[in-house]
N, C-alpha and C positions, 0 to 999 in steps of 0.2 A: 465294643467296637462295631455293633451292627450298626447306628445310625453313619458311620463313617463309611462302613461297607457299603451302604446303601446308597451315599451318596457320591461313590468314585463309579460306582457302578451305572449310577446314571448320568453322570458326565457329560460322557460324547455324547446322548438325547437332547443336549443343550446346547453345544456347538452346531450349528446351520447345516446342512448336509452340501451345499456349494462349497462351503470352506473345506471338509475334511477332505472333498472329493479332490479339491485343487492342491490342497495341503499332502494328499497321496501323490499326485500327480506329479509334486515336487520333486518327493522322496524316488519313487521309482522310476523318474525317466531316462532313460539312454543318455552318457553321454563318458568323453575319455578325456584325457591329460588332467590339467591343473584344477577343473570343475564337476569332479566328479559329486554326481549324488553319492546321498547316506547310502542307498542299497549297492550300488556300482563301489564306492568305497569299501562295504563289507563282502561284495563278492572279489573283489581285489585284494582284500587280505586273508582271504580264505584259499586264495592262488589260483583264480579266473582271473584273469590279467586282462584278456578280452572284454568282460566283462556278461550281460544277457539284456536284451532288448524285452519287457516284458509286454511292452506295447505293443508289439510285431506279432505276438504268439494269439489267437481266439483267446484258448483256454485261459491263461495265465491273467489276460485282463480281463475275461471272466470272473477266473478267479478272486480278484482284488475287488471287482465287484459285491462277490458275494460276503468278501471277508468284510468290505467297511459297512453294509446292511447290517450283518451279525453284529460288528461291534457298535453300532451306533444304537439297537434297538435290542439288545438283549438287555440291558440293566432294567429298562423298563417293562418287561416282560416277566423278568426276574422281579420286582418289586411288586407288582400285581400278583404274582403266582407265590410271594411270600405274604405277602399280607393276607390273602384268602387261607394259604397253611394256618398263619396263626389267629382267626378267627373260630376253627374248627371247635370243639370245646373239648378240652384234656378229659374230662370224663368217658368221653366215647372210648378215647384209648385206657382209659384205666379200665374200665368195661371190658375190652377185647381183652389186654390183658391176663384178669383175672379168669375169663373164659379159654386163655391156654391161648389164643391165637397166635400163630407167629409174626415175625416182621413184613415178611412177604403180604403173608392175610393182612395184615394192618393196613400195608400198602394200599393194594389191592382193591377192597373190599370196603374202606374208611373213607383212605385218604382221594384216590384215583374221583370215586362217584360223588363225594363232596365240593371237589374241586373242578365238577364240570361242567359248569357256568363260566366259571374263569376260563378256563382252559377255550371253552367254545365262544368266547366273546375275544383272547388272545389270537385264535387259529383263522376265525374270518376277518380279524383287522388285520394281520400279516397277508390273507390272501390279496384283500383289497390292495394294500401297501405294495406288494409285489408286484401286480399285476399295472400297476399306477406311477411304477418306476420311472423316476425321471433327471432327476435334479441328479444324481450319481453319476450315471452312464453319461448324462451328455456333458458334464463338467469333469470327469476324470481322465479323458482322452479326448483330443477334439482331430486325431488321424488316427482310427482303432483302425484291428487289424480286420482283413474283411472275408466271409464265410461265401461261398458259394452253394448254389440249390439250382444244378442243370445251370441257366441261365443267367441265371438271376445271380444278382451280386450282392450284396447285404454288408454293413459296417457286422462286427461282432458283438456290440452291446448294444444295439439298436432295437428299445423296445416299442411296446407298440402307442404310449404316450411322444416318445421321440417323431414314429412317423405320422401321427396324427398330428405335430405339429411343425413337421416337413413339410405335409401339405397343403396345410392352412395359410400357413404363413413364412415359410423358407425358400419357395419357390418362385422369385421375382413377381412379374405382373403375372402370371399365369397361375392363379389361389385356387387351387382347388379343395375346395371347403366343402362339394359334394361329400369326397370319399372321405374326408376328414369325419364330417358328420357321420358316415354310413362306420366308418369304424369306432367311433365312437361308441354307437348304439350296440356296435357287437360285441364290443367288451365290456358295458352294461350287462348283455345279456348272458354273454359267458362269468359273469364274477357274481349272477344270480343266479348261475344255476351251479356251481361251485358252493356257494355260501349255501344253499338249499343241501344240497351233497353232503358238504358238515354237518349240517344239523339233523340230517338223518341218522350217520352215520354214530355221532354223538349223542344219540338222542336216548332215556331213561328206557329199557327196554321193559323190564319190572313194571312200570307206571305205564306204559305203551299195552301190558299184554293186562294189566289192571282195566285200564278200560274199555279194551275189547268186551272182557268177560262182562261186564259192566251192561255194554251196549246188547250183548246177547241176555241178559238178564240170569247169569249163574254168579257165581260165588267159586272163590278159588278156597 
């Protein structure tokens, strides 16, 4: 059953991220008497009779936020991060094995340092991915609930592809495509120095302190 696994797992990767966004937006929104939603129906037989506005609350359509991300891109993350598992080659572990090592060690030691090419090619497409958010937040609520900062007002899932195309293009004849530009380039340059950040932090420390020694001309 792994090909079947694999492919209920990637599923939602396949439905449009506008539809599942709208398709939540069905499910969880506010409403009472004869039309209730699925979740308003299951908080009412669970005896909230009131029922919960999750669209009123930051957190909560934060929350939903982050759950239809997870569900939509984990299968794929999952399928890359399985297919690298089973490229590794069974010798290595029959090797550890027979050398006494535990599971952990296996982990550890095998499995972890083999798989970090995947691992580091999954962790900055997710940063980029995150940080490029768009199509979710602004289709899953079109009246979020709104945050304050002193002043300032702010919707709650309002990221910062949302406001860069607030200002470009949502604000009648008054475009201001300056500041659009200018943020732009700054989250260019905040998602390169992030993605640099992984690649340090992930990066072969062994083969790093190998060519140190390398460049000093010693021998380890």
């Amino acid at each position: 059953g792994l090909n079947l696994m694999k492919a209920l797992m990637y599923l939602p990767n396949v439905i449009t991220a506008a539809t599942i966004a709208i398709f939540f937006r069905k499910i969880f929104s506010y409403s009472t008497g004869a039309t209730m939603t699925a979740s308003q129906q299951f908080l009412h037989l669970m005896g909230d009779k009131d029922g919960y506005n999750f669209f009123a609350s930051a957190w909560s359509t934060r929350f939903l936020v982050c759950f239809i991300n997870f569900w939509m891109w984990y299968g794929n993350t999952m399928i890359i991060l399985i297919a690298a598992i089973t490229s590794i080659n069974d010798s290595i572990y029959e090797s550890a094995q027979l050398d006494g090592a535990s599971s952990f060690q296996t982990y550890t030691r095998i499995t972890l340092p083999l798989l970090r090419p995947m691992l580091l090619y999954t962790l900055v497409t997710s940063l980029i991915g995150g940080l490029q958010m768009y199509d979710i937040p602004q289709n899953l609520n079109m009246h979020p609930a709104v945050i304050y900062f002193g002043t300032t007002t702010i919707a709650s899932i309002e990221t910062v592809l949302m406001y860069v195309n607030q200002q470009a293009f949502g604000m009648g004849s008054n475009k201001q495509v300056g500041i659009a530009s200018a943020v732009s380039v700054l989250l260019f340059l905040v998602t390169t120095i992030l993605s640099i950040l992984i690649f340090y932090i992930m990066r072969d420390r062994d083969a790093a302190k190998a060519r140190k020694l390398m460049k000093k001309g010693g021998t380890k």
